[in-house]
C-alpha positions as CSV (number, residue, x, y, z in Angstrom):
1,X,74.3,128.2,142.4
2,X,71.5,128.7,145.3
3,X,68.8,128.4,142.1
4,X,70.4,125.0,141.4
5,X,70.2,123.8,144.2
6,X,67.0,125.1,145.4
7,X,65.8,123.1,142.1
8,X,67.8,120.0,142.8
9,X,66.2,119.9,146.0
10,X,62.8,120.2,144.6
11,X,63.0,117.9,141.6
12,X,64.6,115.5,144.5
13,X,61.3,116.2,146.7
14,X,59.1,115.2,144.0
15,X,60.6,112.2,143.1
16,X,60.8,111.1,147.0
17,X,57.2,111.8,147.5
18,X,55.6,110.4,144.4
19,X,57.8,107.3,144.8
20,X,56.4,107.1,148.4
21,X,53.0,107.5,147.0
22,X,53.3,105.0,144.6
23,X,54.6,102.7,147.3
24,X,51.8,103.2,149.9
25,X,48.5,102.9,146.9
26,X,49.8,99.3,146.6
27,X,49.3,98.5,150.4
28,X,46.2,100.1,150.8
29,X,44.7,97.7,147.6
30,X,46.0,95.0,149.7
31,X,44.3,95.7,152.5
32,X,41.1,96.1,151.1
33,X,41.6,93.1,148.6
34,X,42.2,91.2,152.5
35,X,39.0,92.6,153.8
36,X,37.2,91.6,150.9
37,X,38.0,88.5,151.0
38,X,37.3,88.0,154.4
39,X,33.5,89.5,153.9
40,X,33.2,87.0,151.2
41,X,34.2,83.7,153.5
42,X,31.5,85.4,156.2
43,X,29.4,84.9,153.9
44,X,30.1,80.9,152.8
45,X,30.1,80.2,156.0
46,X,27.9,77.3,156.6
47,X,27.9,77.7,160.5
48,X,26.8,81.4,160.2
49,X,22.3,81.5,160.2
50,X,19.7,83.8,161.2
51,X,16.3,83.5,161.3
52,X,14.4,84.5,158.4
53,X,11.1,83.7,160.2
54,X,7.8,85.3,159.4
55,X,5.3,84.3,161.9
56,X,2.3,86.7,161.3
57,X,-0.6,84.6,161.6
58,X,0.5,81.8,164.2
59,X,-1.4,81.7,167.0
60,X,-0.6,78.5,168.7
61,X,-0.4,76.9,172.2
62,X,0.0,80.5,173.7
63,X,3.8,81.0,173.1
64,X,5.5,84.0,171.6
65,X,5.5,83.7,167.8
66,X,9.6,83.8,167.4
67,X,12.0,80.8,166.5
68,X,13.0,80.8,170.3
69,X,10.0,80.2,171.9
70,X,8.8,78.0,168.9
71,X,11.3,75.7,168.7
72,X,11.8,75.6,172.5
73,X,8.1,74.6,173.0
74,X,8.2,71.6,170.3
75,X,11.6,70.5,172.0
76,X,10.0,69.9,174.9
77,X,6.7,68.7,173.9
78,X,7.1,66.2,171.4
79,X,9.1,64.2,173.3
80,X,6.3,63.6,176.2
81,X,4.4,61.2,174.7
82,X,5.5,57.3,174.8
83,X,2.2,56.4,172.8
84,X,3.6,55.2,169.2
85,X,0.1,56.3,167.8
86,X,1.2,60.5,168.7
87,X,4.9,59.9,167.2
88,X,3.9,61.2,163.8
89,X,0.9,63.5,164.7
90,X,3.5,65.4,166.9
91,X,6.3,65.0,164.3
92,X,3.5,66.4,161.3
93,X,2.2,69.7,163.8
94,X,6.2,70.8,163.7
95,X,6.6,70.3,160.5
96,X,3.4,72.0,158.9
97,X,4.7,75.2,160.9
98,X,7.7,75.5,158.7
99,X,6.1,78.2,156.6
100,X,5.9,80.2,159.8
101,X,9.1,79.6,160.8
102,X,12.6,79.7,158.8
103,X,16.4,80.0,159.5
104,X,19.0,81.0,156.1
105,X,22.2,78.9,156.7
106,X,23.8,76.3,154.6
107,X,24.0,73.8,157.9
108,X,21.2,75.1,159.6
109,X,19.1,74.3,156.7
110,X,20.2,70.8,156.0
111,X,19.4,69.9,159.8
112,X,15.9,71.3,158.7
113,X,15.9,68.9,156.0
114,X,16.9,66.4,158.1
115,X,14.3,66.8,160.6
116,X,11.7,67.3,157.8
117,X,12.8,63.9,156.2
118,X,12.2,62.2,159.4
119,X,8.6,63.1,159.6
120,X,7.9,62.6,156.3
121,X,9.4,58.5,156.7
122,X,7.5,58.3,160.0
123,X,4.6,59.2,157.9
124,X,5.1,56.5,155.3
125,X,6.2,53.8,158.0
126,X,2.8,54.9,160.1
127,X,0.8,54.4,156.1
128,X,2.3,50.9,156.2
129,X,1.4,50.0,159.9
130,X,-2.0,51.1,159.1
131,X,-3.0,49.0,155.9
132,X,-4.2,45.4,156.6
133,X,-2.4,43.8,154.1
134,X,0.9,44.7,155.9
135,X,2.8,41.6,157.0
136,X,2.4,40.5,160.6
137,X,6.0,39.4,160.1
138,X,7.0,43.2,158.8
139,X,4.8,45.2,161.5
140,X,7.3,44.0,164.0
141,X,10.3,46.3,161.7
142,X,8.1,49.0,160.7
143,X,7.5,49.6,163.9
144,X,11.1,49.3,165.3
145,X,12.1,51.7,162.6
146,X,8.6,54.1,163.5
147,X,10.2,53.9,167.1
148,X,13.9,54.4,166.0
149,X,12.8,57.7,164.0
150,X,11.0,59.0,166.2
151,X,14.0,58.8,168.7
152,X,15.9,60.9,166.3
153,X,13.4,63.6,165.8
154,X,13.0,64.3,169.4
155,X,17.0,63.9,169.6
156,X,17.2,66.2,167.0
157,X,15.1,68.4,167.7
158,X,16.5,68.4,171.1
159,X,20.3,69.7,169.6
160,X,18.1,72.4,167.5
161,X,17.1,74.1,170.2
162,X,20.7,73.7,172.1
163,X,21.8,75.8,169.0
164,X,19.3,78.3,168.6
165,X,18.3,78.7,172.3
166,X,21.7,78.6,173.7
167,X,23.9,79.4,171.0
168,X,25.4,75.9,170.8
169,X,26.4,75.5,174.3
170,X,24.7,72.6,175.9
171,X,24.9,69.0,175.8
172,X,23.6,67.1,172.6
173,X,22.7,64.3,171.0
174,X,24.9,65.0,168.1
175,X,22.9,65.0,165.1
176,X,23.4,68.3,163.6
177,X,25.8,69.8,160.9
178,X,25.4,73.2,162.9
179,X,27.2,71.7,165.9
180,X,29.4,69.2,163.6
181,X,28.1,66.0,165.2
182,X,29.3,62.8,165.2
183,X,26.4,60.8,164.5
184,X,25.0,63.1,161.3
185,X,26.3,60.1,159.1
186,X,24.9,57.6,161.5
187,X,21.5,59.8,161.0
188,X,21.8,60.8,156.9
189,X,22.9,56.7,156.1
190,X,19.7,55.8,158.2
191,X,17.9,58.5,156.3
192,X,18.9,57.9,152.7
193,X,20.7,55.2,152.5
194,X,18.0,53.0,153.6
């Protein structure tokens, strides 16, 4: 009788433990299928960057060669001049020291695109202006729009450095995806549209 039960108990032990077992595995894939998943949307995050900069062989205006202090120096120079003749000179030195400087980042990158597009129109509008078959009638617009662009570089470049040099907290001019602002479909319409 003590053998039966003494087996009884242990056939009832086994069961109990591999159908705790059993029951616990599940949870555990769970967790880790929730984890997973969460890894994956830090990934797709548009809002998430870094800087993927490589700025061995930039030696200019006696700044640290980093993102920071590059970006910080054009968002505060560019904007000095009032002379429409510097707008795209200015615009074009930024731009040319892109292959020094990069950020990875879905948003990030399209406010880089952005900015890009901008110089390359005040390029084209600053072509136009110069050739002397040009309108006097037109000169009047391309200039307005040579003007209007160059106000949302400096604008934008202004909310650039608000997000990388103060992580977003700041005051802006809304123009970036990074900081979702209101006027990027004032800016992209401007940009492409036209």
């Amino acid at each position: 009788m003590k053998l039966i039960k003494l087996a009884s108990t242990g056939i009832l032990s086994i069961v109990l433990l591999t159908g705790c077992t059993n029951l616990a595995a599940p949870q555990q894939k769970e967790e880790s299928k929730v984890e997973q998943v969460k890894a994956v949307a830090e990934v797709n995050d548009p809002k998430a960057w870094k800087d993927i900069s490589t700025p061995e062989g930039f030696n200019e205006y006696g700044i640290e060669p980093t993102l920071k202090a590059w970006i910080a120096f054009h968002a505060e120079d560019v904007p000095k001049t009032t002379d429409v003749n510097e707008y795209y000179p200015r615009t074009k030195r930024l731009t040319t020291e892109y292959k020094y400087f990069r950020v990875q980042g879905d948003d990030l990158q399209k406010d880089f695109e952005n900015l890009n597009v901008l110089q390359i129109w005040m390029g084209h509008l600053e072509y136009v202006l110069s050739r002397q078959n040009t309108l006097e009638s037109d000169r009047a617009k391309f200039n307005d729009d040579l003007k209007k662009s160059f106000k949302y570089f400096t604008e934008m470049l202004h909310d650039l450095d608000i997000v990388i040099n103060y992580d977003g907290k700041g005051e802006t001019f809304g123009l970036t995806r990074q900081l979702d602002g209101n006027k990027v479909k004032e800016l992209e319409s401007y940009l492409y549209v036209n």
